[in-house]
N, C-alpha and C positions, 0 to 999 in steps of 0.2 A: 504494500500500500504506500504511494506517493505522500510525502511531509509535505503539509502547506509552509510554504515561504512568506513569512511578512512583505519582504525587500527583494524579488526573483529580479534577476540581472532583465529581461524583456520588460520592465516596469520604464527601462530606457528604451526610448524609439530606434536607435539608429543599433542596441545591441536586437533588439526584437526586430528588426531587419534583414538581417543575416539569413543564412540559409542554418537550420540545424546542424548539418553537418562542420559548419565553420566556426558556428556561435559554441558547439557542443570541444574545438578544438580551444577555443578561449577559456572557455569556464573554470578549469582548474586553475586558472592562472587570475583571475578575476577576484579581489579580495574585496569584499564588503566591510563600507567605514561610515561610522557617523561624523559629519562635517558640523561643525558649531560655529555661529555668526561671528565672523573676526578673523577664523584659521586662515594662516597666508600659504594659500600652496603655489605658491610660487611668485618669484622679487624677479624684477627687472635684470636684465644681462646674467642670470643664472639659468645653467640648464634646469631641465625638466627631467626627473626620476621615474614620476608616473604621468599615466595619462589616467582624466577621471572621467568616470561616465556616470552623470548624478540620476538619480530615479527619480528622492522628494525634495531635492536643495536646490538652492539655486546660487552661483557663482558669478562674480561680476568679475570680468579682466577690464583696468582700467589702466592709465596711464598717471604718475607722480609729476606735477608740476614743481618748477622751482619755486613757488611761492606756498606749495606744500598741501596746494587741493587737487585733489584726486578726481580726474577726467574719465568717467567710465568711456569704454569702447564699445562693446554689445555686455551680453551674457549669457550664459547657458544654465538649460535646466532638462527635464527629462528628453529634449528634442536634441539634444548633442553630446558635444564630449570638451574637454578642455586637455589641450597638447599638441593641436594641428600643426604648430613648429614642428615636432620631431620627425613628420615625414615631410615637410615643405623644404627641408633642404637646411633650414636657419638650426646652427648648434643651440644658439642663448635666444632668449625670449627676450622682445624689448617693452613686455610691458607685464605687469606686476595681476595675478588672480587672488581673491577672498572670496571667501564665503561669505553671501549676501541671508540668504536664507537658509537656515538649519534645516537636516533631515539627512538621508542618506543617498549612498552613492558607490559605485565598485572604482577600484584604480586597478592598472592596471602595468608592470613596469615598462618604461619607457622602450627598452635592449628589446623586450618580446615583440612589442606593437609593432616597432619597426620592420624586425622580419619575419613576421606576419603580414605586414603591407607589403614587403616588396616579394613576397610569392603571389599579390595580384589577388584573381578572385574579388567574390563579393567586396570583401571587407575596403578591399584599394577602391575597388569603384564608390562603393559608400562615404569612404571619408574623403576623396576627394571632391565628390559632390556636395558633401556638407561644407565644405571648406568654400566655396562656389557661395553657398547661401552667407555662412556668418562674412565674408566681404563684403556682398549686399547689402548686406545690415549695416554693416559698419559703415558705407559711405551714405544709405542712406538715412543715420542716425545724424550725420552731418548736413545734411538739409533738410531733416526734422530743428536742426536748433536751429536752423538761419530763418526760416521763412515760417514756422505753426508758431501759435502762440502757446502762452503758459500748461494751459486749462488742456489745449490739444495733446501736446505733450504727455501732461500727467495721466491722463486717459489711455492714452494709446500705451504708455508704459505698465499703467495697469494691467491690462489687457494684455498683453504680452507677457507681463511675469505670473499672471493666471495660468497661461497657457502653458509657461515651462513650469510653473509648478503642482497645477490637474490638481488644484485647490482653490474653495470659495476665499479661505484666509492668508490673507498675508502678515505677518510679521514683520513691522518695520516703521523707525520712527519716524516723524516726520525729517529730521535732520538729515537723515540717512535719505530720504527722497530727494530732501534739499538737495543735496550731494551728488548724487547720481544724475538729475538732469543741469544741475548749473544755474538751477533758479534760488530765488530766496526762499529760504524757511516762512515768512511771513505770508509768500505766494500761497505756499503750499496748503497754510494752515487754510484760509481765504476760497482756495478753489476745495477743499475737502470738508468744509463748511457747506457750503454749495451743491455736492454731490449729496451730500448727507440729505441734507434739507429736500432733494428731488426724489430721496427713496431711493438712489441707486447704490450710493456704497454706505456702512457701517461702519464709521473709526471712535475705537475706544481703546487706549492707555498703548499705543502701538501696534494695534489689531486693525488691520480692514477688512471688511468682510464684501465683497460684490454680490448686492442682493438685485441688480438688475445689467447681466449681460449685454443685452438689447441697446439698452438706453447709455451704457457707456462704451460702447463700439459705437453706437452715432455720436460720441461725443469725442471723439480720436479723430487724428486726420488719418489721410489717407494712407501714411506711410505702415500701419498696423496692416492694412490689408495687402499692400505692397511687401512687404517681409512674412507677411504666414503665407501668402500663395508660393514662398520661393522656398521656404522651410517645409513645407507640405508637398512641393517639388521633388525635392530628395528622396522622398519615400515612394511616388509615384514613379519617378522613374526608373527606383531599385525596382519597383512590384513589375513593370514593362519587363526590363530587363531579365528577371529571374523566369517569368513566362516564356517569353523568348529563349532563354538555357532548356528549361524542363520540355519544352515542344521540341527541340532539334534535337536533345537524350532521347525522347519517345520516335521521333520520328527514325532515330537511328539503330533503336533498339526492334523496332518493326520492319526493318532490311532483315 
């Protein structure tokens, strides 16, 4: 009789992607950790040890300014992985990862992943397709700040860290929002007053709860739906792809 798993490695999209046969050659190697708000897995011009592939966390890689505030770039949560240096080629990482929200996640060592990926298969086509998305992101998160206002922003950010964390609740202070988009704390408190007051989100003592999906996805710009369609991309084109393998197996197997 099968153990039910709290935390099963396919709780992550892109490890629940794989084909069995592949995911089933990772597993042993796969070590399940709880990450707590703060943990630094990894500092600027340092390599990378593991790679993490989170389930209920969520991790922000962001960049150290000299004046000492920290520029998020994207982040990841159950829809990726954080390590895509160590197969892009780059020895050292030029920007710094934390754990943004608490919960768990498998790592995985660096030395494996890598020649894992360069035996090709699923796994190479999967992360480089994912890799494809989080650049999206990231350049389109730069003209999310130039041109959406406050209010679009924090919505659309909402809504995205919903998504990687496949939870009504977030965990997080306002300060920590302040931070991550580059607005003022005062904004923050002001448009989360706001939400509140329309029914859509619940914040109390660093809790927000999204008690209306609907109504803050019309409240996000456009770039929320421009980044889940490329993130959701990845996976549709593994699911093409693997169809396409298993039909020319059958097809060859019927000679």
């Amino acid at each position: 009789m099968s153990t039910f798993h709290p935390h099963p490695p396919t709780q992550n999209r892109l490890l629940a992607a794989l084909p069995p046969i592949e995911l089933d050659d990772l597993a042993p190697h796969l070590e399940l950790v709880h990450l707590l708000p703060g943990d630094v897995l990894c500092k600027a011009g340092k390599q990378l040890s593991y790679a993490y592939f989170p389930t209920s966390s969520v991790i922000s890689i962001h960049c150290l300014l000299e004046n000492g505030t920290l520029s998020e770039l994207t982040s990841v949560g159950r829809e990726g992985m954080l390590g895509v240096s160590l197969f892009m080629g780059g020895e050292d990482t030029q920007s710094s990862a934390t754990v943004q929200s608490a919960g768990y996640g498998y790592r995985l060592n660096a030395a494996f992943l890598l020649q894992e990926f360069n035996e090709g298969g699923m796994l190479q086509r999967l992360l480089l397709r994912y890799s494809h998305a989080l650049v999206t992101e990231a350049a389109q998160n730069v003209i999310c700040s130039r041109y959406h206002t406050a209010q679009q922003r924090l919505c659309r950010w909402l809504m995205s860290t919903w998504d990687r964390l496949g939870s009504q609740e977030l965990v997080l202070t306002q300060e920590s929002i302040a931070s991550i988009l580059g607005i003022r704390r005062e904004s923050v408190t002001a448009i989360a007053r706001r939400l509140q007051e329309a029914g859509t989100i619940c914040y109390r003592r660093g809790r927000i709860m999204v008690n209306d999906q609907a109504a803050l996805q019309r409240e996000s710009c456009e770039c929320y739906d421009i980044i889940k369609k490329e993130f959701d991309g990845v996976f549709d084109d593994v699911r093409v792809c693997e169809k396409a393998r298993q039909n020319s197996i059958n097809a060859a197997n019927a000679l």
